[in-house]
Backbone bond lengths (Angstrom), bond angles and torsions (degrees), N, CA, C in turn:
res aa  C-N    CA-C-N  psi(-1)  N-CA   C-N-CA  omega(-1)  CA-C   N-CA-C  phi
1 X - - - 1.445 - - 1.519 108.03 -
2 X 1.045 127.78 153.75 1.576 146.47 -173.10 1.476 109.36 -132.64
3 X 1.261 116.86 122.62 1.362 134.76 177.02 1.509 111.84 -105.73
4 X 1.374 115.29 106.06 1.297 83.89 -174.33 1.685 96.03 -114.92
5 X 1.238 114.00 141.60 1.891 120.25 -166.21 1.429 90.88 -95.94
6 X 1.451 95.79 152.46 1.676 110.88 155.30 1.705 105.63 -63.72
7 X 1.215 114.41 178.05 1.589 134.10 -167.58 1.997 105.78 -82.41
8 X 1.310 101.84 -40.19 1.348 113.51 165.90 1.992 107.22 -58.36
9 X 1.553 117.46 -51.03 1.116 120.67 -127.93 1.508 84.02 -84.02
10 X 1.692 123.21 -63.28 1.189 132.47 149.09 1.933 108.13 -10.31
11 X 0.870 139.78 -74.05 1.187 137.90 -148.66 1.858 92.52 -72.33
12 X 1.274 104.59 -84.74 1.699 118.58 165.81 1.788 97.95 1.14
13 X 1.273 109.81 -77.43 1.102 102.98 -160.67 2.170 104.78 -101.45
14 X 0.847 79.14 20.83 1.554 84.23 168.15 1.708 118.94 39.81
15 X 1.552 95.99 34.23 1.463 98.04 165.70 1.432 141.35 -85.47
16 X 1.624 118.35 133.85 1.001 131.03 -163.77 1.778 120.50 -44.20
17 X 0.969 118.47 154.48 1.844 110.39 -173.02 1.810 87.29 -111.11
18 X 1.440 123.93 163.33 1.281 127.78 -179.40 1.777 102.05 -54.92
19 X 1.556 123.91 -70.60 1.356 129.32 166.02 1.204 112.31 -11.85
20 X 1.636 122.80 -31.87 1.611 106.92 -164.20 1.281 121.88 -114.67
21 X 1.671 104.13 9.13 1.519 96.38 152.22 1.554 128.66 -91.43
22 X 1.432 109.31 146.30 1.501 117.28 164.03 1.351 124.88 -89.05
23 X 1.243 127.61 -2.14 1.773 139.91 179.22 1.756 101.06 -71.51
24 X 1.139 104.19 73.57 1.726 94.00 174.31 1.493 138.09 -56.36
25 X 1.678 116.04 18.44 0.846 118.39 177.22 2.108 98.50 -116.34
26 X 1.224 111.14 11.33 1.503 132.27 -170.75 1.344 94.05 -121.07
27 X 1.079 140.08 -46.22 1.221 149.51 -178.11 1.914 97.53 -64.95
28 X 1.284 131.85 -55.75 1.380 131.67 -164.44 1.406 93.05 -85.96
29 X 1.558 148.64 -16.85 1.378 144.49 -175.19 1.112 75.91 -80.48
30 X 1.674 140.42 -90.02 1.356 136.95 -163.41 1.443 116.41 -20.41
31 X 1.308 109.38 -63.10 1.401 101.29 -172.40 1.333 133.73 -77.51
32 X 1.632 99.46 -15.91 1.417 104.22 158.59 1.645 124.72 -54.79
33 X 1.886 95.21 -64.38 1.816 88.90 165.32 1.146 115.08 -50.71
34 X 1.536 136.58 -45.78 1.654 111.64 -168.88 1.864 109.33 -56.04
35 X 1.572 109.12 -25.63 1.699 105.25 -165.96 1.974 102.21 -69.22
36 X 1.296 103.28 -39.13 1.350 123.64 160.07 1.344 126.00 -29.35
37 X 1.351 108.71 -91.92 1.322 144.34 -162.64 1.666 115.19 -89.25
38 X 1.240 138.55 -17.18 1.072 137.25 -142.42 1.872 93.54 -115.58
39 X 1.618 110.19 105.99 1.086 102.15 -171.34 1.568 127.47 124.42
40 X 1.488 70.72 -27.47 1.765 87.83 179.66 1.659 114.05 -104.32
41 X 1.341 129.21 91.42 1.245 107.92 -157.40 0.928 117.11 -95.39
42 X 1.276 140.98 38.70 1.630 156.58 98.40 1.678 97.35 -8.57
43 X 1.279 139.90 -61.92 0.967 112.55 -165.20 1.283 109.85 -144.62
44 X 1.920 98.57 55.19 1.300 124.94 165.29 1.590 127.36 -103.74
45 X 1.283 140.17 100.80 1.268 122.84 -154.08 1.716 100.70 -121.02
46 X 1.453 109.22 147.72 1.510 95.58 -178.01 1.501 105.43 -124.41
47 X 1.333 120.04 148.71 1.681 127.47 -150.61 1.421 104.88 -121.40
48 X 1.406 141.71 117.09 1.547 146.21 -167.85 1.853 91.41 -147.81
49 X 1.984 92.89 114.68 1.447 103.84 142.75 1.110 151.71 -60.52
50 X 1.215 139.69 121.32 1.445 124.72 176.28 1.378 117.03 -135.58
51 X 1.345 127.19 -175.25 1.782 112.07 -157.71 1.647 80.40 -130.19
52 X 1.573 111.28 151.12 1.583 118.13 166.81 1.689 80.72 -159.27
53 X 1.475 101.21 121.01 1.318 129.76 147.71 1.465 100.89 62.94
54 X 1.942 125.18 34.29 1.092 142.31 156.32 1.359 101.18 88.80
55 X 1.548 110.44 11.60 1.504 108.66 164.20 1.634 121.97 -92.86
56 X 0.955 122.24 -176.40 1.451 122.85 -172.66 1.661 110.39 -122.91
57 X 1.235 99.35 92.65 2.184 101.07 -176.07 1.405 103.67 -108.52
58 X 0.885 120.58 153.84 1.841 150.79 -111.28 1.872 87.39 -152.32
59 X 1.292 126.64 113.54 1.170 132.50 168.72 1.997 102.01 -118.60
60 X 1.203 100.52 110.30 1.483 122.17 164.64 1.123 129.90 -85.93
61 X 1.345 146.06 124.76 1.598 145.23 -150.54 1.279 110.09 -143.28
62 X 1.294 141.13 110.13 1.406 138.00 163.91 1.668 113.81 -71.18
63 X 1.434 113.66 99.23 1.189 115.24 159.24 1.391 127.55 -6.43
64 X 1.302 109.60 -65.47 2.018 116.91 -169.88 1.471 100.94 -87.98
65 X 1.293 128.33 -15.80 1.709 121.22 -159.93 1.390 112.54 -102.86
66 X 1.757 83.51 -37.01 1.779 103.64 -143.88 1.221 128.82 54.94
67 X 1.638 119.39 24.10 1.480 145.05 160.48 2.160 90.78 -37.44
68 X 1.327 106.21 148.50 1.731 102.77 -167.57 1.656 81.64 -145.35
69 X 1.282 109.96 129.04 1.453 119.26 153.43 1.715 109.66 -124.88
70 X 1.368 117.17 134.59 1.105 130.06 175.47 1.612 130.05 -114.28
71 X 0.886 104.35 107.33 1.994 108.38 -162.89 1.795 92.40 -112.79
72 X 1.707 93.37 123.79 1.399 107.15 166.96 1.693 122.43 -98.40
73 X 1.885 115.53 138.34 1.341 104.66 -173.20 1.413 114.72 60.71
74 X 1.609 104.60 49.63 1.229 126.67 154.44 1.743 119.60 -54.15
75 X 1.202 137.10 133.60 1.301 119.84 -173.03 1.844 99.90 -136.73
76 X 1.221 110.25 124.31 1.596 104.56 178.99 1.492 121.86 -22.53
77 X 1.291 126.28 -62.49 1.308 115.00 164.61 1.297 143.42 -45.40
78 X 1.412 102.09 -7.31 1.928 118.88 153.23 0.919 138.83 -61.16
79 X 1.750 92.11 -29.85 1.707 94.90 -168.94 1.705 107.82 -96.23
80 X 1.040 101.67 10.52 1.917 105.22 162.75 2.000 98.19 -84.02
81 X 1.129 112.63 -15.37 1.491 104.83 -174.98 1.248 110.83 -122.64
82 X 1.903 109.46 24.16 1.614 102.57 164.44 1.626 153.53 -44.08
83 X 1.787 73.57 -36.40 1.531 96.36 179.52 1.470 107.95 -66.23
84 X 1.122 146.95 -87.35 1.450 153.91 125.32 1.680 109.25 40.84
85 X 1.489 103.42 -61.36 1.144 108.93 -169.39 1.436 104.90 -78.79
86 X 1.905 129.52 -35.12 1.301 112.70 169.82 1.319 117.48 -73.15
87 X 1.660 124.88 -0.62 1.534 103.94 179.48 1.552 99.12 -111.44
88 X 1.434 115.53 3.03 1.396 98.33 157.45 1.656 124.12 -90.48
89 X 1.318 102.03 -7.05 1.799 101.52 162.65 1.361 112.09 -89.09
90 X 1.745 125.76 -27.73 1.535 118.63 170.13 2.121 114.20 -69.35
91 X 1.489 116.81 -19.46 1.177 106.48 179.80 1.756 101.12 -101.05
92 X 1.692 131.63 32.33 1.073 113.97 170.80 1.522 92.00 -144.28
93 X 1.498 121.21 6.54 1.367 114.95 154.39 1.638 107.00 -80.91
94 X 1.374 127.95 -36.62 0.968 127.42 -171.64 1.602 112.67 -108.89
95 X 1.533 106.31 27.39 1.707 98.88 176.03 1.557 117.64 -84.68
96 X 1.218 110.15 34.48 1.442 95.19 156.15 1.571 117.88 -154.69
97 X 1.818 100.47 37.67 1.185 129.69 161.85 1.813 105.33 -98.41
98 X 1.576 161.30 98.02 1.004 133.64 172.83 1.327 103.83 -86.08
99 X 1.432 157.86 10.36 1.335 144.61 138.55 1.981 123.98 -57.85
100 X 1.225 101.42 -34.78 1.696 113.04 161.68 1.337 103.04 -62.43
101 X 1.578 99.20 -62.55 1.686 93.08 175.69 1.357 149.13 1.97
102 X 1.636 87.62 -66.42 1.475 140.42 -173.23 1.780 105.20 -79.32
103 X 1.062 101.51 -54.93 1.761 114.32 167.46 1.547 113.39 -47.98
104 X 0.921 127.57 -53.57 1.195 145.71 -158.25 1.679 112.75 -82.54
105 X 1.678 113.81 -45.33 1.338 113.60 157.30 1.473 106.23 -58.35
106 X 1.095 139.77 -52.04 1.629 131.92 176.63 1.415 122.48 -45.94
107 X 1.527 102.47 -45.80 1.449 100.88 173.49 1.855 112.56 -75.26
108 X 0.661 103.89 -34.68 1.874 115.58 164.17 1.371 77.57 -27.74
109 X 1.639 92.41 -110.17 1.968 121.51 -173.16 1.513 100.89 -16.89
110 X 1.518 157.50 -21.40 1.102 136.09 154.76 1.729 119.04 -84.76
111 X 1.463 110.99 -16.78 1.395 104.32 174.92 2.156 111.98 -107.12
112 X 1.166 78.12 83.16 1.566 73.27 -167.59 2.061 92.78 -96.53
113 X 1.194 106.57 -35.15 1.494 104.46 174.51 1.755 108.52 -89.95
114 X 1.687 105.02 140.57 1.525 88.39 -179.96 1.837 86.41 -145.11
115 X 1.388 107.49 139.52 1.210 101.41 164.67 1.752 109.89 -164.04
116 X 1.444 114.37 165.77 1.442 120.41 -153.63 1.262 100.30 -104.73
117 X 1.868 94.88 148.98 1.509 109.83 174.76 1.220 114.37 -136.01
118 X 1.311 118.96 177.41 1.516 101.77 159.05 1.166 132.86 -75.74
119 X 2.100 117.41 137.89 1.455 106.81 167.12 1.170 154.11 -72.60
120 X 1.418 135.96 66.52 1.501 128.51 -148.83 1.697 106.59 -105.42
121 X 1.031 87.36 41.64 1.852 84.17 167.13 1.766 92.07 -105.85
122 X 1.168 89.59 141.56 1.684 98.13 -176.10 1.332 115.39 -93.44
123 X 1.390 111.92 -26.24 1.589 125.17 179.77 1.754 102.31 -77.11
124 X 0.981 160.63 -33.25 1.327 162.08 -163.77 1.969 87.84 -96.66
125 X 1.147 117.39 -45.91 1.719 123.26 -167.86 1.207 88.59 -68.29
126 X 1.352 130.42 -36.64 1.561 130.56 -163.13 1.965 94.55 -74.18
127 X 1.274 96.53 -59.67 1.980 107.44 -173.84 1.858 97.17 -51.89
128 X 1.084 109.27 -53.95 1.727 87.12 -176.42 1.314 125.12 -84.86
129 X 1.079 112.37 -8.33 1.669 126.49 169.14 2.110 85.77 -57.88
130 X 1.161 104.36 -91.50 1.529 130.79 -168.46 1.759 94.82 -32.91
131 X 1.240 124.44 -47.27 1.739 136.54 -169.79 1.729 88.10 -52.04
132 X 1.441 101.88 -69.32 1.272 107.86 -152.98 1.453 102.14 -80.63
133 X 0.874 147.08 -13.88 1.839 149.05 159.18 1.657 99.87 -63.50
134 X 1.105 116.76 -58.80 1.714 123.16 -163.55 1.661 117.58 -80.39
135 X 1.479 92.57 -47.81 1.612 107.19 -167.84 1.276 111.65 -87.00
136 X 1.381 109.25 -42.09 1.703 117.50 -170.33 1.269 111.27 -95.80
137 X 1.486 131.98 -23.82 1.494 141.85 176.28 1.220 93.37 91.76
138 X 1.378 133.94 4.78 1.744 118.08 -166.04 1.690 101.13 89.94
139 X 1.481 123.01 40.45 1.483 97.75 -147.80 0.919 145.57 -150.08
140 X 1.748 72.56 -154.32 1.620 133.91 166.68 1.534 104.33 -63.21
141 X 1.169 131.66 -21.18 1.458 131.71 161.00 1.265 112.78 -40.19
142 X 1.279 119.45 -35.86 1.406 124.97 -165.52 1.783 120.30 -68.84
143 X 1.451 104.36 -27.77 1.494 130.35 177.44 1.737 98.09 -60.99
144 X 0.599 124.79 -28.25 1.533 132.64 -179.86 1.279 110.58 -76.36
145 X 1.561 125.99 -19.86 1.445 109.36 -172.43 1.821 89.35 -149.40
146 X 1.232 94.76 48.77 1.719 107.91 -178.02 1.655 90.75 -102.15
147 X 1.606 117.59 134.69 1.583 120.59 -175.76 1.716 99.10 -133.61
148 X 1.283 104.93 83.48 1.569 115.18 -179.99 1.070 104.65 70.48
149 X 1.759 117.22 -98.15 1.847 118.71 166.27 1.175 128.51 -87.69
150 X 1.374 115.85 -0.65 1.433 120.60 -140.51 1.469 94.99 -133.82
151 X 1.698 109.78 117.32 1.628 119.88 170.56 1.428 105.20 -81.01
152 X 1.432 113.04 124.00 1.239 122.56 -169.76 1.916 93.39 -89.33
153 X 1.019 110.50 109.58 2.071 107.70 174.25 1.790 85.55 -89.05
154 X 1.044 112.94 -85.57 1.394 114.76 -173.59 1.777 124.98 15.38
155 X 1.189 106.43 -66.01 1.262 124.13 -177.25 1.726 102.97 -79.72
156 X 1.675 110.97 -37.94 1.679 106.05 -173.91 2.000 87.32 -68.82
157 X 1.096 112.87 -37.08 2.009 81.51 -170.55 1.177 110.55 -69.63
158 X 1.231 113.49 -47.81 1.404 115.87 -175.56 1.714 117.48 -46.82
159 X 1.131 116.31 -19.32 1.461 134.72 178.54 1.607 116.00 -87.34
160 X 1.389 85.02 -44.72 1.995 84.39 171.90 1.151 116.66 -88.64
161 X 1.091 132.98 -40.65 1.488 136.11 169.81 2.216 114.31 -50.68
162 X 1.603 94.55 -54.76 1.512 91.08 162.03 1.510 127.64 -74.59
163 X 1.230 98.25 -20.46 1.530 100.79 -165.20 1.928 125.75 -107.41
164 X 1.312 97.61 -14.04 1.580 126.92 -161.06 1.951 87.02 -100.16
165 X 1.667 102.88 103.71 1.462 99.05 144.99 1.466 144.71 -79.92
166 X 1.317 113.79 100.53 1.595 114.41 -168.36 1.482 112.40 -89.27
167 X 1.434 87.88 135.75 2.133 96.59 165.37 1.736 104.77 -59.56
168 X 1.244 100.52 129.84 1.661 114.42 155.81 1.229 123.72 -127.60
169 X 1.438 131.46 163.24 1.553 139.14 166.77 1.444 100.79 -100.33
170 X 1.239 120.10 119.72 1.555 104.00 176.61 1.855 75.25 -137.50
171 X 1.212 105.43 156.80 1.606 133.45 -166.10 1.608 110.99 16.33
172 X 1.672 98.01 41.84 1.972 102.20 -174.59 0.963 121.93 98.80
173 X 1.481 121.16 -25.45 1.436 126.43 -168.84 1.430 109.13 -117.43
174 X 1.606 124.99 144.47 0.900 150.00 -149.24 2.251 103.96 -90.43
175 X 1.155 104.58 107.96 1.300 109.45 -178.28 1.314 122.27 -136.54
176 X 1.030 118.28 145.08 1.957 114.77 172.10 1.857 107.00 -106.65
177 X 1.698 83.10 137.93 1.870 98.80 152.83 1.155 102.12 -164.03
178 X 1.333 111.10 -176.02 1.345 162.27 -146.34 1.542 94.66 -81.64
179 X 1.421 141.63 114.39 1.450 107.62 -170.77 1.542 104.67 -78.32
180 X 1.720 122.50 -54.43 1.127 86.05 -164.47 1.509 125.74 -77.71
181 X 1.993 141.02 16.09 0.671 139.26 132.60 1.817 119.86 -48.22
182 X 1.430 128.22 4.92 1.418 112.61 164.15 1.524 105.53 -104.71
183 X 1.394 105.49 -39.49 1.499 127.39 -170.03 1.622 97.77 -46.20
184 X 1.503 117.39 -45.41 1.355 125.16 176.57 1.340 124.87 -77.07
185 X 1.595 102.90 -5.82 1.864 93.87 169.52 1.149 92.91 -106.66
186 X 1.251 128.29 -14.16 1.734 117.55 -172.09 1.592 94.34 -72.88
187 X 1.502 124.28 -64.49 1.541 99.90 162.69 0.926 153.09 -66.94
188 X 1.226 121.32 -3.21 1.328 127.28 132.12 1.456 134.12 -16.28
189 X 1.581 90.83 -76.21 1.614 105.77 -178.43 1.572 101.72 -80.19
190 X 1.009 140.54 2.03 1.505 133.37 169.04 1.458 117.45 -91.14
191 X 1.527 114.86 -41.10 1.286 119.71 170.11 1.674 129.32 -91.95
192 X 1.284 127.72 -28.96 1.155 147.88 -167.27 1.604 100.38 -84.09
C-alpha cells in the first residue's frame, strides 16, 4: 500500500519519503511495492491533516473508490500502525458482509508493505480538499458523533462511506457512488 501525504501531513508527522531510508533491505521492500503498487489505485491512498478542537485528524482517501476514513487525535506513534488501523475500519464497515470479509483479507495479504510519498495528484487533493470543506464542515462533523467524551469515528465512516455520494472517473467519464459500494465492486472484480 502507498500513502501518499499532503506536504503539511508529511512534515506534521515527520514521515519518511522512500529516498530517505538507508536499511537496504527497506529500501528493496519499497521498491518492490512501488513496481507493484504504483499506478494501480486500488492500492493508492491519499493522507491530508486537519485540526478539530486542537487535535490532529488524519483524512485517508482511496484513489479508485474514494472510500474516506477519518481518525481523530491522530498521534505520531499511529502512523507506524496505519495500515492496521485502515483495515480495521474496512473489516467493521463491512462486518456484516462475510464475502467483503473475505475480499479484504486478500487485499490485506497483497498490502503487507506500506510506505509514504508525496501526494501530487491534484484530482484526489481536489476530492479531500472539497470532502473536508463540504462533508466534514472543517470538523464540525465531528459534533454529531461526539458521546459525552468520546468521538465516536466508527459510526462517522460507516456513514460516509455508505452515505456520502462521491464524484468518480471510471472509464473517463464522470460518475457518482457510494464509496464503499465501489470499493466493493472494485474487489470484487479484482479477486472473484
Amino acid at each position: 500500500m502507498i500513502i501518499y501525504g499532503t506536504k503539511k501531513t508529511l512534515d506534521i508527522y515527520r514521515l519518511k519519503l522512500p529516498d530517505q531510508f538507508a536499511n537496504p533491505l527497506m529500501k528493496h521492500l519499497i521498491t518492490d511495492t512501488r513496481k507493484r503498487q504504483a499506478g494501480d489505485p486500488l492500492y493508492e491512498w491519499g493522507a491530508k491533516v486537519f485540526q478539530f478542537e486542537y487535535l490532529k485528524c488524519l483524512q485517508l482517501c482511496n484513489f479508485a473508490s474514494k472510500f474516506t476514513i477519518v481518525i481523530a487525535d491522530v498521534k505520531e506513534k499511529q502512523i507506524d500502525q496505519l495500515t492496521e488501523i485502515i483495515f480495521g475500519y474496512l473489516n467493521d464497515i463491512y462486518s456484516g458482509d462475510q464475502e467483503m470479509l473475505k475480499l479484504i483479507d486478500r487485499y490485506a495479504a497483497e498490502n503487507t508493505v506500506t510506505y509514504f510519498d508525496k501526494l501530487t495528484d491534484r484530482s484526489i487533493i481536489s476530492s479531500m480538499n472539497y470532502f473536508q470543506t463540504s462533508y466534514m464542515e472543517d470538523g464540525d462533523r465531528f459534533y454529531d458523533f461526539v458521546d459525552g467524551n468520546l468521538l465516536r469515528t466508527r459510526p462517522l465512516n460507516k456513514e460516509i462511506n455508505w452515505n456520502y455520494l462521491a464524484g468518480l472517473k471510471v472509464h473517463g467519464k464522470k460518475t457518482y457512488d457510494y464509496p464503499a459500494e465501489r470499493f466493493a465492486q472494485l474487489l470484487k472484480n479484482r479477486y472473484q
